[in-house]
N, C-alpha and C positions, 0 to 999 in steps of 0.2 A: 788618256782617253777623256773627252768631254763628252758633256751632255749639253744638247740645244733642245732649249722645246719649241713645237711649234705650235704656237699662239691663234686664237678664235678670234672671231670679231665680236665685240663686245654687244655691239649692239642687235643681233642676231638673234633669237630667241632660243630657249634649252640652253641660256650660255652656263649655269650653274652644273647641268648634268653633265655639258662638253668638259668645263673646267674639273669635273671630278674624274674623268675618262680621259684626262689630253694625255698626248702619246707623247712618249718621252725617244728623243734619237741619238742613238749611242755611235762612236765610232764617226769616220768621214770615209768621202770617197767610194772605193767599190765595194768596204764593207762596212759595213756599218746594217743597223737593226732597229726596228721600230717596238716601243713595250707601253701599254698602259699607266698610268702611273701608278696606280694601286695593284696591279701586277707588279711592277719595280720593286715596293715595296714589299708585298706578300712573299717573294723571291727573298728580298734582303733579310726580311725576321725570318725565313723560315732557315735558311744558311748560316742566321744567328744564334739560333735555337739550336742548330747541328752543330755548332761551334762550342755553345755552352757545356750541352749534354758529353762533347767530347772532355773537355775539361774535368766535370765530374767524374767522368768515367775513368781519367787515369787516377783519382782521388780515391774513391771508395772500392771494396774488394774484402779478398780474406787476407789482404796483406795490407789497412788502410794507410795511406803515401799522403802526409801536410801538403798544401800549395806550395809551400817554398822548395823543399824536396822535390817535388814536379819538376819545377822549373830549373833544380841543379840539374837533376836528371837528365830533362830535355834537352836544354843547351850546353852545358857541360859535361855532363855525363860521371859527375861528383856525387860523391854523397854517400848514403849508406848502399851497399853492394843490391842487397834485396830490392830496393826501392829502384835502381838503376835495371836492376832486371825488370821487374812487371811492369814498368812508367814505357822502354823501350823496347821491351821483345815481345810485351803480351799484350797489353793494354792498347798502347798506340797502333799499330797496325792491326790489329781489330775495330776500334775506335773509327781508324779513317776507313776503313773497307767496309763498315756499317754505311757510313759516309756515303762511299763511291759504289756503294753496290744500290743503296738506296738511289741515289742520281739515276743509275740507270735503269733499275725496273719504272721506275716515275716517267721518264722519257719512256718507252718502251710503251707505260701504258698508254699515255697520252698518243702515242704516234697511232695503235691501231685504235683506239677509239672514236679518233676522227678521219681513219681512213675509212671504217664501219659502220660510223653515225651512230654508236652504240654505247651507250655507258658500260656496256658488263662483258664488251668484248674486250678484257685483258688478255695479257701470255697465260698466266695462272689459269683464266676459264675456259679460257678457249683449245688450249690441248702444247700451248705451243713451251711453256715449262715442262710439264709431261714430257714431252720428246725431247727437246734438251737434256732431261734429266735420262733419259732411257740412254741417249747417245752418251753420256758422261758413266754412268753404270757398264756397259760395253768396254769403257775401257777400261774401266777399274777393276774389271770380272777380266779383261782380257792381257791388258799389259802394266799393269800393278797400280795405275794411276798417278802420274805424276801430271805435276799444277798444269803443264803448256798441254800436256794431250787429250787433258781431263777438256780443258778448256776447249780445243778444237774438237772433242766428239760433242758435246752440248752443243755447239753451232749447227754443226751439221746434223744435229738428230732433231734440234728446231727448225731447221729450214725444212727436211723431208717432211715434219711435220707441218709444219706450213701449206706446204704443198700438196699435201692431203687433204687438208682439211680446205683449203681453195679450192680444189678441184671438184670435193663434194658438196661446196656451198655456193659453186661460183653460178648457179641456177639462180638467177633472181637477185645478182649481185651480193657483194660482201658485207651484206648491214642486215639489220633486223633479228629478230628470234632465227631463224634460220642458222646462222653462223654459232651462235652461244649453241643452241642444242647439238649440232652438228663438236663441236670443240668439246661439248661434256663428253661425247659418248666416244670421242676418240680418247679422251681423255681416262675415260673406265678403261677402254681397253690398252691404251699402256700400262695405265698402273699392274694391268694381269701380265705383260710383258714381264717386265720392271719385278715384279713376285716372282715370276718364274725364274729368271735372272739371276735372283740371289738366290733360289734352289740349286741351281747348278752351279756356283759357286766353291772357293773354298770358307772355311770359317772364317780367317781373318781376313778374306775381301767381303765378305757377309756381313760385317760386323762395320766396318768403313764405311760400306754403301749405306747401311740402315744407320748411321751418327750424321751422315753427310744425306741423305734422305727425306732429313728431319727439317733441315734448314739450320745451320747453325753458324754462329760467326768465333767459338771457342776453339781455339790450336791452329787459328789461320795465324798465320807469318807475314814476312815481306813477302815471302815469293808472292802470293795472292794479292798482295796491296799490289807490286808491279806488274803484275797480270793486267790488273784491275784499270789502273794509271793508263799504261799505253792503250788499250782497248780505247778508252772513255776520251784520250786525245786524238782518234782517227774518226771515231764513231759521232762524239757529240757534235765536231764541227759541221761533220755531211748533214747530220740531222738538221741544225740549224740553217742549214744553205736549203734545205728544203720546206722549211719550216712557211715560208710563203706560199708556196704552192700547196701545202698542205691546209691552208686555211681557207683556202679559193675552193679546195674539194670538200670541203664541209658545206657548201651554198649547192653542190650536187654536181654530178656529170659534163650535164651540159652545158649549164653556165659556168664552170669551172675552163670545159674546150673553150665556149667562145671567149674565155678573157685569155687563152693561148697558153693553158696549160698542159701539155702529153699526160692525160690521164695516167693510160695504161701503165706507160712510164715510169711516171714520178708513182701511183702506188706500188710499181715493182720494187723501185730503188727501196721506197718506205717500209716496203715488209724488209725485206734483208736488212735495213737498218738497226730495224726495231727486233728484229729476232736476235742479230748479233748484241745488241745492247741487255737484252734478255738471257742471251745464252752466256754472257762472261758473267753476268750476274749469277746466274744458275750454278757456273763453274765454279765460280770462287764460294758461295755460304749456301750453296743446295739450293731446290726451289721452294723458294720463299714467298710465301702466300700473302694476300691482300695487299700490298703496296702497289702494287701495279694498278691494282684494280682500284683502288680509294684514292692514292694521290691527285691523278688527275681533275680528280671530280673536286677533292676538296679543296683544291687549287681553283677551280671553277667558281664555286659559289662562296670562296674565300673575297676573291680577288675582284669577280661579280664582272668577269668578260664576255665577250660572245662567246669564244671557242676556249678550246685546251691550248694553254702557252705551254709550248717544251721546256721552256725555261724554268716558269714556275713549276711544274709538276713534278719537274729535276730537283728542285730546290725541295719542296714538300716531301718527295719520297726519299729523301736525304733526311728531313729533320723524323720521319715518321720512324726509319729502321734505326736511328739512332736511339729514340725513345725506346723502341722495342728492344734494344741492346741492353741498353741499362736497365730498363723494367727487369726482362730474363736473367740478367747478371746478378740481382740485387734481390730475387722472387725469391729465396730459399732463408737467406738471410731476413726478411722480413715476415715470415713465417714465427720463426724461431723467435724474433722479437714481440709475438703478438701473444707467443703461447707462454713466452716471462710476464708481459702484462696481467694475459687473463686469469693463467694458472691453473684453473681447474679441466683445460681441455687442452688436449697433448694433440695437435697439427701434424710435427715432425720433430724427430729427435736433435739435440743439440749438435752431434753427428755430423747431421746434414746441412748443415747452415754453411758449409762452402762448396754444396752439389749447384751446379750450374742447368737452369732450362733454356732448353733450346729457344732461340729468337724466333724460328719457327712455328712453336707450339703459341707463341704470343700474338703473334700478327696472325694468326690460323684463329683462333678465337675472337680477335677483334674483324677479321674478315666475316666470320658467321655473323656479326651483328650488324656489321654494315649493309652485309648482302640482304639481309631481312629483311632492314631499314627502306633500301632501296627498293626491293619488291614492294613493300608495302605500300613506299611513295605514290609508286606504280602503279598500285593496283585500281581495276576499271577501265585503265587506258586502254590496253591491248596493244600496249606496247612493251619493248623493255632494253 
């Protein structure tokens, strides 16, 4: 695959801003993609980043594995036995499913926030995690929860939700304050489903649904990385084939028809896109808070485009869940190391220093600071 750029005219004035903006063309023929440069880039480090932190991540633990041992592991599958187990049955397919689940909340959120025109209409804010998560609890409460039907009731309990929440927003179109308040308060009232749910429950689906509730990416396996895998090879290409038309409906309705876009259409396909890209994410490490809603954006003012690139927001919410993996992997253990430094104040017992926190609880916290952040931006406009 090359890359061709296509070249300004020099003499032309703003030729320094075009040259910092020129678009870069990947591919030939019928496929092929057009990406900014510093998108390109912002894309490449942040998929580097996710790359790195993977590395790390089969490194350090309550079993710490040298780089050279890594890499018998990997590719050979030699070495010390322990070090062969957590490198490829624990570590690595959690590592990459932080990876590919982070890809797809990224995409997901980018997709409705420029079908919305809204910053803060995520899956996570707007109801449509919530229902995924209700439909994946249904079947964990109903038919014991296995990976493929986990995954199919989360699709279909984000699409009903979906469809709910459109129908009571679709007054005054799919953008503005309107949709987010409408999405919180469906959103309260799954959660009381979803409560109720696990009351009616036995204990040990009780018990699955509230670890898996949580958001976590600890005791996923392969099965969830191939979950994850095939989803993200049906879903990411459509997304991308629509990813032009999706940029023409951010300049708004009309001008969007007359340059021969099927509205209705293309945001029909785009919500079922981005809910199934939400919903497997959902299925495989529970609904996982703030990447949806922050990638996007800081793939925005990262990369400093007009609009959300799927690409990059894919790439960011990839490098973001990974961070949040390792941070939650490594948040217990570094406790423990702080309360050997200070000494006089007891954190957490030695004990606990191989308790794992949910990835969940991590990006849920750094979500509350971002949303602030953003209201705050906000605030005066009367907008949000």
């Amino acid at each position: 695959m090359t890359a061709t750029e296509v070249r300004t005219d020099p003499e032309k004035p703003g030729r320094a801003l075009a040259a910092a903006a020129r678009p870069v063309r990947w591919g030939a023929g019928r496929i092929s993609f057009r990406m900014h440069r510093r998108t390109a880039l912002v894309s490449g480090g942040a998929l580097l980043l996710a790359a790195l932190l993977l590395l790390v991540s089969l490194c350090v633990g309550s079993y710490p594995v040298a780089l050279p041992d890594v890499a018998r592991a990997l590719f050979y599958g030699t070495g010390d036995r322990l070090a062969v187990h957590f490198v490829n049955q624990e570590r690595l397919p959690q590592a990459l499913l932080a990876i590919l689940a982070g890809c797809a909340l990224g995409m997901s959120g980018a997709i409705f926030q420029s079908v919305s025109r809204n910053a803060l209409a995520s899956p996570d804010v707007i109801g449509f995690n919530s229902g995924a998560a209700t439909g994946a609890i249904l079947v964990i409460v109903t038919f014991g929860g296995a990976a493929a039907s986990v995954a199919a009731g989360a699709i279909i309990g984000g699409l009903v939700t979906a469809l709910l929440v459109s129908a009571l927003a679709s007054r005054g179109g799919l953008h503005g304050i309107r949709l987010v308040l409408i999405g919180l308060g469906v959103t309260a009232m799954l959660g009381s489903v979803n409560s109720y749910l696990l009351t009616r429950s036995s204990l040990n689906d009780s018990q699955n649904a509230h670890i898996w509730l949580v958001g976590t990416l600890h005791g996923r396996g392969w099965s969830s990385v191939q979950i994850m895998a095939v989803a993200l090879l049906v879903l990411v290409p459509l997304a991308l084939l629509f990813g032009r038309r999706l940029r023409m409906m951010e300049l708004g309705d009309d001008l969007a028809t007359g340059l021969g876009v099927r509205v209705n259409a293309s945001r029909l396909a785009l919500t079922v896109l981005g809910i199934g890209l939400c919903g497997v994410a959902v299925a495989s490490a529970g609904p996982i808070p703030f990447i949806a809603l922050a990638a996007p954006q800081i793939a925005v003012r990262v990369s400093r485009s007009p609009g959300v690139s799927l690409v990059s927001a894919g790439a960011v919410g990839a490098g973001l869940l990974s961070a949040a993996h390792l941070a939650s992997s490594q948040f217990f253990t570094a406790l423990v190391w702080a309360d050997q430094q200070v000494g006089w104040i007891r954190i957490v017992e030695e004990s606990q220093r191989n308790n794992l926190l949910p990835v969940g609880v991590t990006t849920a916290v750094l979500g509350g600071v971002y949303l602030a952040w953003v209201l705050f931006k906000r605030r005066g406009t009367g907008t949000a």
